[in-house]
PDB file of N, CA, C and O in Angstrom:
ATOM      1  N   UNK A   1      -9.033-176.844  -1.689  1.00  0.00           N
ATOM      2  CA  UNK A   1     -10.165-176.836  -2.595  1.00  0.00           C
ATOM      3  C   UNK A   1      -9.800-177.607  -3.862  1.00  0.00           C
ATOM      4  O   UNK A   1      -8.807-177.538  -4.588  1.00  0.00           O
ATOM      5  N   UNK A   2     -10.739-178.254  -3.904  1.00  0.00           N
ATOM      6  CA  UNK A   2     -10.213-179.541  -5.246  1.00  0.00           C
ATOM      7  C   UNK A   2     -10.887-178.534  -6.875  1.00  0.00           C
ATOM      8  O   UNK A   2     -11.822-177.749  -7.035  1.00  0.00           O
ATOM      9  N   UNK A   3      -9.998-179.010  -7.645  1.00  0.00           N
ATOM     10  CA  UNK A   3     -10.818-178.397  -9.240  1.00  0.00           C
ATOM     11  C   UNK A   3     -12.083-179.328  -9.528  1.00  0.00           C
ATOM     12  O   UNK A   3     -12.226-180.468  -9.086  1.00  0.00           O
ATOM     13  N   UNK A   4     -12.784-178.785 -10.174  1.00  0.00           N
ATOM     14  CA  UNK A   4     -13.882-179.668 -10.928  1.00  0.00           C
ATOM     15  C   UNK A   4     -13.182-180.141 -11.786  1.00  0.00           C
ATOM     16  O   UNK A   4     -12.210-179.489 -12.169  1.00  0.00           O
ATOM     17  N   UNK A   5     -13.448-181.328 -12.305  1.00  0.00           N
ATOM     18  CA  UNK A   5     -13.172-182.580 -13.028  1.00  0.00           C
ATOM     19  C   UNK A   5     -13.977-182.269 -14.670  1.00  0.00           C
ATOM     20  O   UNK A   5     -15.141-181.888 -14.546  1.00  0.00           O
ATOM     21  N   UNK A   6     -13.693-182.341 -15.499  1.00  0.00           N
ATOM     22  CA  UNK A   6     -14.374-182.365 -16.642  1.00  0.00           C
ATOM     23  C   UNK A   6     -14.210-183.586 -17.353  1.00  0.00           C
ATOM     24  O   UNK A   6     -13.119-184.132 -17.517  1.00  0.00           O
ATOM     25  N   UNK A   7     -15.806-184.209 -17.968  1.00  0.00           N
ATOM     26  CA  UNK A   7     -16.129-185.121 -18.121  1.00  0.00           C
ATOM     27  C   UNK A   7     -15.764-184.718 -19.856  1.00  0.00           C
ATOM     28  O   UNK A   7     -16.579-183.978 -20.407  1.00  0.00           O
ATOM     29  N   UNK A   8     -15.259-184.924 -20.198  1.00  0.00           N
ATOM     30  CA  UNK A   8     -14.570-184.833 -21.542  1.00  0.00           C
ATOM     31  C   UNK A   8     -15.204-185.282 -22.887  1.00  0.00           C
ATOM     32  O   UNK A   8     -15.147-184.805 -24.021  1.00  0.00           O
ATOM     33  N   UNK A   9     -16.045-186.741 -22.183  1.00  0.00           N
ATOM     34  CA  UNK A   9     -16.870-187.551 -23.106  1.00  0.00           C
ATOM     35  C   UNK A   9     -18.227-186.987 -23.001  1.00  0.00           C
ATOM     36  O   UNK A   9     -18.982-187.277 -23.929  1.00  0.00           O
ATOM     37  N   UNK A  10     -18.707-186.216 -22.031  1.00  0.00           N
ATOM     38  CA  UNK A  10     -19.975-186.023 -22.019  1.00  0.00           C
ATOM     39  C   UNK A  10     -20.319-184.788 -22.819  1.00  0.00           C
ATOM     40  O   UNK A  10     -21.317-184.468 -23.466  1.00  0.00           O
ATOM     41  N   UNK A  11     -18.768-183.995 -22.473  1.00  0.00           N
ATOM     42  CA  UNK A  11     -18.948-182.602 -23.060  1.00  0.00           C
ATOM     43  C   UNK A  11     -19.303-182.745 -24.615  1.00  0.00           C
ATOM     44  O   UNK A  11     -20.334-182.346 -25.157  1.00  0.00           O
ATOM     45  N   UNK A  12     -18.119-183.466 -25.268  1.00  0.00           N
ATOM     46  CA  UNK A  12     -17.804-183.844 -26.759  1.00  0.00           C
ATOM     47  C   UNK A  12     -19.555-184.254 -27.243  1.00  0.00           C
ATOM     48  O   UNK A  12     -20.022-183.736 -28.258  1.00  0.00           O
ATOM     49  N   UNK A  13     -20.585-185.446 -26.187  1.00  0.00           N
ATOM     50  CA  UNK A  13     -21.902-185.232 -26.984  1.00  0.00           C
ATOM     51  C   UNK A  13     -22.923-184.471 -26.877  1.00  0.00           C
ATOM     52  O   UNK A  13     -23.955-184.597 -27.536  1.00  0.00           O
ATOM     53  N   UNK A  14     -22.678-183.518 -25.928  1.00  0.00           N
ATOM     54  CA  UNK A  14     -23.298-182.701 -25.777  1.00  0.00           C
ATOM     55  C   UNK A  14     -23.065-180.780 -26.570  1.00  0.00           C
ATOM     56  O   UNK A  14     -23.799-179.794 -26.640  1.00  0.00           O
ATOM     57  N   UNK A  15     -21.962-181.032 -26.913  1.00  0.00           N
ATOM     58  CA  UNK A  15     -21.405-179.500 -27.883  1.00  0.00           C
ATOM     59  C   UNK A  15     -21.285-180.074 -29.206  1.00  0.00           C
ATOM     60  O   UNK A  15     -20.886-181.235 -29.307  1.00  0.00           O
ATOM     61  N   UNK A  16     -21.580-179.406 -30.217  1.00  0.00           N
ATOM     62  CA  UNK A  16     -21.658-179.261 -31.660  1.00  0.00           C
ATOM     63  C   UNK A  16     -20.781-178.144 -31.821  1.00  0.00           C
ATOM     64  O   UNK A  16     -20.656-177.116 -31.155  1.00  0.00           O
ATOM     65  N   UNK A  17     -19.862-178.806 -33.441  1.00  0.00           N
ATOM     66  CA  UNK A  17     -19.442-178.081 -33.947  1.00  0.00           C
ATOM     67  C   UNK A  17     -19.638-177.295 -34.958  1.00  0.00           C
ATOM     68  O   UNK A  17     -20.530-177.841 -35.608  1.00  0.00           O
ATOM     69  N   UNK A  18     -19.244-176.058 -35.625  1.00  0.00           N
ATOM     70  CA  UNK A  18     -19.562-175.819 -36.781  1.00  0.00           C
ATOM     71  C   UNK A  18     -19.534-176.363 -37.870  1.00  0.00           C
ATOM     72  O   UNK A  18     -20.337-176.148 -38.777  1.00  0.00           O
ATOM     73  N   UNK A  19     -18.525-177.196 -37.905  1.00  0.00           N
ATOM     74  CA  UNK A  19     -18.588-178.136 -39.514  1.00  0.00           C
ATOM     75  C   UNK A  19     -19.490-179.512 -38.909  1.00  0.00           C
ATOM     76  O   UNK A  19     -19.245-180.606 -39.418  1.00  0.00           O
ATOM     77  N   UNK A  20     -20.325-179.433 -38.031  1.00  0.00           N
ATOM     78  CA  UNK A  20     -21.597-180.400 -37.975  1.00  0.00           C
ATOM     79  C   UNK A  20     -22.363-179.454 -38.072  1.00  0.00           C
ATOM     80  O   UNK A  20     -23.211-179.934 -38.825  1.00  0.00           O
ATOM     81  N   UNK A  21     -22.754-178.225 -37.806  1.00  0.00           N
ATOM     82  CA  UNK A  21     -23.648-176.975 -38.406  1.00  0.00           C
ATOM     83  C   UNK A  21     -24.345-177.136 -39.680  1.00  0.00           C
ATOM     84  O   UNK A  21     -25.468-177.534 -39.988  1.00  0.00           O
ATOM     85  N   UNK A  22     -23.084-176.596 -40.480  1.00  0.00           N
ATOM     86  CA  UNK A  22     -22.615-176.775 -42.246  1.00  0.00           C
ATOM     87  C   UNK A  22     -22.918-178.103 -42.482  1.00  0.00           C
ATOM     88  O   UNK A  22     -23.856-178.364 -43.235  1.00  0.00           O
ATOM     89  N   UNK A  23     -22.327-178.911 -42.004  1.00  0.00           N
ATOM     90  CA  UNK A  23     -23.363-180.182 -42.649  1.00  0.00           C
ATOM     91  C   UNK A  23     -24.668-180.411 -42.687  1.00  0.00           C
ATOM     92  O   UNK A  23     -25.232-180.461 -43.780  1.00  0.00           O
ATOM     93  N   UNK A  24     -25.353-180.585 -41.529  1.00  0.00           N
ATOM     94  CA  UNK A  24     -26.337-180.234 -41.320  1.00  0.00           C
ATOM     95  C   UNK A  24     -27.571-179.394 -42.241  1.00  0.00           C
ATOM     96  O   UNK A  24     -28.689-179.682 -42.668  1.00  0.00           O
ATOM     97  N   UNK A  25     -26.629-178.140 -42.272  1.00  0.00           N
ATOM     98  CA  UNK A  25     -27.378-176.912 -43.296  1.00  0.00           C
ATOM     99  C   UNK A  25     -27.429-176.936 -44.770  1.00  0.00           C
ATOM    100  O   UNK A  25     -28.285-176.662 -45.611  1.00  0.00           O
ATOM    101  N   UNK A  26     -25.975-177.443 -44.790  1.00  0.00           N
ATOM    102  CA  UNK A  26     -25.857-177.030 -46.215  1.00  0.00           C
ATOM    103  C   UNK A  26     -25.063-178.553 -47.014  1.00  0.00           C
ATOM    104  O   UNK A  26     -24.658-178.654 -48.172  1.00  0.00           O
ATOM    105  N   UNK A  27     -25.049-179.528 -45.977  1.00  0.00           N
ATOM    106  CA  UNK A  27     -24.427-180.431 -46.463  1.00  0.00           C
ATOM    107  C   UNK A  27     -22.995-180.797 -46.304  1.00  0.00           C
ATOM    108  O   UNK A  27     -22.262-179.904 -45.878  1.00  0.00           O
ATOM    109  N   UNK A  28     -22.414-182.079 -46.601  1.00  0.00           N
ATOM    110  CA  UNK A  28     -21.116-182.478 -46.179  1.00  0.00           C
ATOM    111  C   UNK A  28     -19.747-182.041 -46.966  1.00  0.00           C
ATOM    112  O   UNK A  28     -20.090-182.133 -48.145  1.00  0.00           O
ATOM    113  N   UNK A  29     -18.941-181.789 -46.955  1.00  0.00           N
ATOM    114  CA  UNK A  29     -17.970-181.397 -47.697  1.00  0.00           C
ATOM    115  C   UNK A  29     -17.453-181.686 -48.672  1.00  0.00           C
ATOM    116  O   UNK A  29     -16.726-182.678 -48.734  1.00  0.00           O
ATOM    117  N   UNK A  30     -17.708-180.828 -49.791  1.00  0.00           N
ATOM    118  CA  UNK A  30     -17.621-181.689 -51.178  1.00  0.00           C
ATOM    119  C   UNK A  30     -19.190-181.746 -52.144  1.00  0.00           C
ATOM    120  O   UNK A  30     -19.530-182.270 -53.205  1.00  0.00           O
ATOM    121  N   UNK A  31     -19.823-180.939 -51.151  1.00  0.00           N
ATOM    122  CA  UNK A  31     -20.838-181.846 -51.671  1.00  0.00           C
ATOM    123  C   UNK A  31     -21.032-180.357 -52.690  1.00  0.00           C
ATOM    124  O   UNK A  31     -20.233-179.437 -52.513  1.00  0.00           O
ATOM    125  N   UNK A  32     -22.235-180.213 -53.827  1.00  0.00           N
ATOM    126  CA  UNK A  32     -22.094-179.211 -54.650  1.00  0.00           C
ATOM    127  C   UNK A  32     -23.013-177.817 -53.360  1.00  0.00           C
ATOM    128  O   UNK A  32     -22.646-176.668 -53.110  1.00  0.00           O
ATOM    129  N   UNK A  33     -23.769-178.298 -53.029  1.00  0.00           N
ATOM    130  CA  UNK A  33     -24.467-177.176 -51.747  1.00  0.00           C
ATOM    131  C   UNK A  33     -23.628-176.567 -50.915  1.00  0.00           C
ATOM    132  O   UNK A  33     -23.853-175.391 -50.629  1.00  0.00           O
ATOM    133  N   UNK A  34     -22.510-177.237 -50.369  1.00  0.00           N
ATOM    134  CA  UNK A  34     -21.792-176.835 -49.544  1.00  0.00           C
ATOM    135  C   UNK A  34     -20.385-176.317 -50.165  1.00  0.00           C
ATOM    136  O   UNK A  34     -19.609-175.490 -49.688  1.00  0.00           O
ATOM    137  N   UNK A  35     -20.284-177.096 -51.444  1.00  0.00           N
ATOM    138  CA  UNK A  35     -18.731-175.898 -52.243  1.00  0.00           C
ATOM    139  C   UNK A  35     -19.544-174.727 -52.791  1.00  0.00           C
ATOM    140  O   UNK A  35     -18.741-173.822 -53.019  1.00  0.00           O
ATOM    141  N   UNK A  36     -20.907-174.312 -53.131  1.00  0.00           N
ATOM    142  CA  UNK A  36     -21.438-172.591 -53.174  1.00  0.00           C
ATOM    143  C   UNK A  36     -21.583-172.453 -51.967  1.00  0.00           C
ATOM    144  O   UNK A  36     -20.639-171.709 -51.703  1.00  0.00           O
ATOM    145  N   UNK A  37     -22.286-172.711 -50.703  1.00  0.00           N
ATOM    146  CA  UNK A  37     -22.078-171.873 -49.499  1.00  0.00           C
ATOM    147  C   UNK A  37     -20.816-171.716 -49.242  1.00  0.00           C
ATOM    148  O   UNK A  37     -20.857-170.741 -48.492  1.00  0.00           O
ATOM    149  N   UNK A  38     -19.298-172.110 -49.383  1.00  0.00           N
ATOM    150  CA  UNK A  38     -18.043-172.145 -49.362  1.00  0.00           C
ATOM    151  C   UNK A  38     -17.388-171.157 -50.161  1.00  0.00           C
ATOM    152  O   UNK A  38     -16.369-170.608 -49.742  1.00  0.00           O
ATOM    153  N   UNK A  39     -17.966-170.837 -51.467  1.00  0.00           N
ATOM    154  CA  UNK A  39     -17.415-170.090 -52.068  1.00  0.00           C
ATOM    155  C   UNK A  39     -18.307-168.331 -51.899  1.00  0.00           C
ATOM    156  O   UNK A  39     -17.765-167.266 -52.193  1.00  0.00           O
ATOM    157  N   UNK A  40     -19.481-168.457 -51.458  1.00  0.00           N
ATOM    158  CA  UNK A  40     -20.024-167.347 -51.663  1.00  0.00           C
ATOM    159  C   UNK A  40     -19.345-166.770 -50.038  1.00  0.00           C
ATOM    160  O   UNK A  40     -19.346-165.561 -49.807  1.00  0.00           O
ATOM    161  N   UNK A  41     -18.769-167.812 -48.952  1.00  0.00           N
ATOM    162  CA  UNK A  41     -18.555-167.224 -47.561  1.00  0.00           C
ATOM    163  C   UNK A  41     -17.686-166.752 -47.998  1.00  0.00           C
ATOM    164  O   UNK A  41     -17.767-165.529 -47.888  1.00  0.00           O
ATOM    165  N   UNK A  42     -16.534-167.179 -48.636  1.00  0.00           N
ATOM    166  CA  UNK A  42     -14.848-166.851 -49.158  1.00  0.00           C
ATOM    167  C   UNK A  42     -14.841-165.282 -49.920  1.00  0.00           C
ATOM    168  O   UNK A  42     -13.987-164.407 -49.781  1.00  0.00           O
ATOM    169  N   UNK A  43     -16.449-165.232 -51.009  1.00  0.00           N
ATOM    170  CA  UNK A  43     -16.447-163.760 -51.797  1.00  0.00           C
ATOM    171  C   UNK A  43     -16.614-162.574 -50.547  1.00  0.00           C
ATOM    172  O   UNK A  43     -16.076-161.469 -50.618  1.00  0.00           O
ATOM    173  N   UNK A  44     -17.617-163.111 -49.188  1.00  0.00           N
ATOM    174  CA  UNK A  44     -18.095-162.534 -48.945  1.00  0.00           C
ATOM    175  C   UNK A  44     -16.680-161.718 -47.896  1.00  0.00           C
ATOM    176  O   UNK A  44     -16.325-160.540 -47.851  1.00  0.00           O
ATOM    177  N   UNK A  45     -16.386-162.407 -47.486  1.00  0.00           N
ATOM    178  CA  UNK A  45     -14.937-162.407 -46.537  1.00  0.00           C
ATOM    179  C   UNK A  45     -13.857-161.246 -47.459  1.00  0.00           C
ATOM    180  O   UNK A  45     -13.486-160.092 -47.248  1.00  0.00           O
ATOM    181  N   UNK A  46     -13.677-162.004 -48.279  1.00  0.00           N
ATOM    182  CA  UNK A  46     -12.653-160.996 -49.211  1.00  0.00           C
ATOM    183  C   UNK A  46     -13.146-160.105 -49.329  1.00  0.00           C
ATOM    184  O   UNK A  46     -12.382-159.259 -48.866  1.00  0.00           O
ATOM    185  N   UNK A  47     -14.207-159.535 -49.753  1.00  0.00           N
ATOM    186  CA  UNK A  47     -15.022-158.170 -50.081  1.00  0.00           C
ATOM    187  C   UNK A  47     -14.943-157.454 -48.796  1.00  0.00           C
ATOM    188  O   UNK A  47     -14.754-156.238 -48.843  1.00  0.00           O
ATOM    189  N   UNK A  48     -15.050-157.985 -47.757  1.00  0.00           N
ATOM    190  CA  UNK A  48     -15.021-157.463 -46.435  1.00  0.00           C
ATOM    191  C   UNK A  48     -13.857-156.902 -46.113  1.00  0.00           C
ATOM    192  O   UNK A  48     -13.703-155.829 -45.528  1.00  0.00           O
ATOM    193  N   UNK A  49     -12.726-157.915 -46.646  1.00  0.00           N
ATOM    194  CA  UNK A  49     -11.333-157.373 -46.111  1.00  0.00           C
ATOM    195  C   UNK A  49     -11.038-156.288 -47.188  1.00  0.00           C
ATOM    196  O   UNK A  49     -10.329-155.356 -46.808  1.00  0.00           O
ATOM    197  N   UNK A  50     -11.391-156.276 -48.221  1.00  0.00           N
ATOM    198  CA  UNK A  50     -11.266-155.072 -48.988  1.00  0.00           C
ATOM    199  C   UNK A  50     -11.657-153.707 -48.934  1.00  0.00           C
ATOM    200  O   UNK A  50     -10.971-152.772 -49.347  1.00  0.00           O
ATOM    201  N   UNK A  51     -13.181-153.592 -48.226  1.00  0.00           N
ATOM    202  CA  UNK A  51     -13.496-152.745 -47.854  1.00  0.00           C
ATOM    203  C   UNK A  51     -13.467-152.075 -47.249  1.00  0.00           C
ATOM    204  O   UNK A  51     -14.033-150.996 -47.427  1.00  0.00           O
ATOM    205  N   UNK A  52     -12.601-152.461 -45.933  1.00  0.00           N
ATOM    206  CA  UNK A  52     -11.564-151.643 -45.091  1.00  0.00           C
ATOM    207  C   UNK A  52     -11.118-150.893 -45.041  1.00  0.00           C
ATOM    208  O   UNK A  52     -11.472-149.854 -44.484  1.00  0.00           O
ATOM    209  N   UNK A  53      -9.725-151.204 -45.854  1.00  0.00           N
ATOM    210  CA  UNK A  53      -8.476-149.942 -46.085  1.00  0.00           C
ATOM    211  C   UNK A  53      -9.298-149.079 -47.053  1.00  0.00           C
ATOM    212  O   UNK A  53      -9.093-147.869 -46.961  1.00  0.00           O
ATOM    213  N   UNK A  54     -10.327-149.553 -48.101  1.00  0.00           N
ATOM    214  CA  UNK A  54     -10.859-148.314 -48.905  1.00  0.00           C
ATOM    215  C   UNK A  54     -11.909-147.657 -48.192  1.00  0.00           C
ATOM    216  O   UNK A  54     -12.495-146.830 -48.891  1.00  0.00           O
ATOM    217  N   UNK A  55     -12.386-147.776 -46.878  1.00  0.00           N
ATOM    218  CA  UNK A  55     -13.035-146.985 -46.080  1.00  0.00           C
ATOM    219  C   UNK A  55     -12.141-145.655 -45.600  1.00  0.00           C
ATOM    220  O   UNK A  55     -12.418-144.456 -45.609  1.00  0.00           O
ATOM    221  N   UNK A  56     -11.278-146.183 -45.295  1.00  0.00           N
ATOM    222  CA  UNK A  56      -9.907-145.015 -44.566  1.00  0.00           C
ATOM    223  C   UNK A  56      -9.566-144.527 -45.736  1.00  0.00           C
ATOM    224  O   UNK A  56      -9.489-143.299 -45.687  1.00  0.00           O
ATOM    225  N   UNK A  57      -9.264-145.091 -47.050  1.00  0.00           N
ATOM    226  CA  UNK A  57      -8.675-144.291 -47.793  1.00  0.00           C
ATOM    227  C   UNK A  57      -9.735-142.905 -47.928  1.00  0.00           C
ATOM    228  O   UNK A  57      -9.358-141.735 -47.866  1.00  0.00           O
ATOM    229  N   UNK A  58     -10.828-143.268 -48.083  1.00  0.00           N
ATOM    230  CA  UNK A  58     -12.078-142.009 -48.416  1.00  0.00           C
ATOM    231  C   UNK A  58     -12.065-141.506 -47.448  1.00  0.00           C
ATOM    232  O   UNK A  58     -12.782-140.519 -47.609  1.00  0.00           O
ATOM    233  N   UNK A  59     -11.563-141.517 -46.076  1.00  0.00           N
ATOM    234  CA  UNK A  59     -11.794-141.010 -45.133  1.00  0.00           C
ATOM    235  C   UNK A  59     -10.586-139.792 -45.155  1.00  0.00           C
ATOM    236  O   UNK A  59     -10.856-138.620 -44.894  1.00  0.00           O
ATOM    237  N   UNK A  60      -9.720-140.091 -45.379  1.00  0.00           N
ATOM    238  CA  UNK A  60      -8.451-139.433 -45.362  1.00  0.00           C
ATOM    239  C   UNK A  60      -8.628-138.681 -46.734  1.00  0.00           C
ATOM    240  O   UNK A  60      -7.966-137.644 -46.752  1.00  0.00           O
ATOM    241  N   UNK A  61      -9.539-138.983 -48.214  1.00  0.00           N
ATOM    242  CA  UNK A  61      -9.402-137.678 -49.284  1.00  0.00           C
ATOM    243  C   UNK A  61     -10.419-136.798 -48.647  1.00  0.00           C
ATOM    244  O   UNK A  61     -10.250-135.582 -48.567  1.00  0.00           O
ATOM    245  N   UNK A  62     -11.333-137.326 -48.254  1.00  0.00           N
ATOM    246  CA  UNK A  62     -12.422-136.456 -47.817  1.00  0.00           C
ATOM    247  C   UNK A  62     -11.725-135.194 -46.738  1.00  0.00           C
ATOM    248  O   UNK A  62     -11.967-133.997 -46.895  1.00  0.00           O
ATOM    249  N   UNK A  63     -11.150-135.549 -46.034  1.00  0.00           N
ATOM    250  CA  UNK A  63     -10.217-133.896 -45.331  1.00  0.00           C
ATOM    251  C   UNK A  63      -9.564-133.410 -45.785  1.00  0.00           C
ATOM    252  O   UNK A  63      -9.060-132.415 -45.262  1.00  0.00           O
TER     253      UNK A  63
END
């Protein structure tokens, strides 16, 4: 039984990436639209990872 063959070039114009997304949406890199969508993803991320361990911490005074 032979493998399927992947067409490598066809795939590449046919799939989009996310930083063609972001361009697209919010513009090219650098640009002032896309360094605030950049910085508000970065607040939003950090706040996220913060909110974590202080979930467990309340979880653990609360018993």
């Amino acid at each position: 039984m032979e493998r399927m063959k992947i067409n490598l070039d066809k795939l590449n114009k046919e799939t989009h990436s996310a930083n063609a997304y972001l361009d697209q949406k919010f513009g090219k890199q650098g640009t002032p639209t896309r360094e605030e969508f950049s910085a508000k993803a970065l607040s939003f991320y950090y706040g996220e990872l913060v909110k974590k361990p202080e979930e467990k911490l309340n979880k653990k005074n609360s018993l």
